[in-house]
N, C-alpha and C positions, 0 to 999 in steps of 0.2 A: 817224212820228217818235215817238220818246220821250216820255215826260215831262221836265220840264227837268231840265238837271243843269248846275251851276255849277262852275268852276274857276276859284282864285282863285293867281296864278301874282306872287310877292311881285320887280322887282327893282331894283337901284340906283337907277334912275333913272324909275320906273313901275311900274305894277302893272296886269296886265292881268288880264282877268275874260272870261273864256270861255265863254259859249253853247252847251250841244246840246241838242237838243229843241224843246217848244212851248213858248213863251212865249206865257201866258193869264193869265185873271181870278188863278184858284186859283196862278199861281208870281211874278205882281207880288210878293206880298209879300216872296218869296224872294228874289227879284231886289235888290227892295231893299235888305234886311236885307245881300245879299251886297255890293251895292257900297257901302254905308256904311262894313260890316267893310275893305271895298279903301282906305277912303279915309281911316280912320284907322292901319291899318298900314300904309301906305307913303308915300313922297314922290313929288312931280312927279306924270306925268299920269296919269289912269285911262283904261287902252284898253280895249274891250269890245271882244271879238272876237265876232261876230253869225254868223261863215259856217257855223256847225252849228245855226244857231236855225232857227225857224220860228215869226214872230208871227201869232198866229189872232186878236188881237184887239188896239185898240191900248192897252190898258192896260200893256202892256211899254213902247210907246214913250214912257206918258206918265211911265212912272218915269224913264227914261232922259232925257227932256228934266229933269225936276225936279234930279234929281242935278245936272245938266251946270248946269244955273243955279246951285246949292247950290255949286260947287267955285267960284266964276267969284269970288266975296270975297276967296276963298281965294288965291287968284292960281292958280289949279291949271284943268287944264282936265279934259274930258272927249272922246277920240278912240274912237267907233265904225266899226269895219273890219272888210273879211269881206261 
C-alpha cells in the first residue's frame, strides 16, 4: 500500500475523510491535522472512511479515538466505516 493519502469530502449534513494507504508513526500527524480541518469546515458528523487504510501501528487509532472524544462536547460525533 501507499503512503497515506487523505480525502476530505465536505457535505450538508457531514463531512467525511477518506483513507488510502498506511496509517503510521510519520501520517498520525497528517491525519490529525486532516480531521481537525473536517471538523471545523463542516457540520454534523465526521465519518472516516478506513476501507482503503492499512494501520501498521496503533498511532492512527489513537488519533482517531482522541478526535472522537474531542467532537463528543461538541455534540458532534465521530463514525468510522470501511
Amino acid at each position: 500500500m501507499p503512503h497515506l493519502h487523505i480525502a476530505v469530502v465536505r457535505g450538508p449534513d457531514q463531512v467525511v475523510v477518506r483513507l488510502t494507504g498506511d496509517v503510521d508513526v510519520p501520517a498520525a500527524g497528517r491525519l490529525d491535522r486532516a480531521l481537525q480541518e473536517a471538523a471545523v469546515s463542516g457540520r454534523g458528523a465526521v465519518v472516516v472512511d478506513v476501507a482503503g487504510a492499512r494501520f501498521r501501528d496503533s498511532s492512527g487509532l489513537r488519533v482517531l479515538a482522541l478526535f472522537s472524544d474531542a467532537l463528543v462536547p461538541a455534540g458532534r460525533r465521530c463514525r468510522v466505516v470501511g
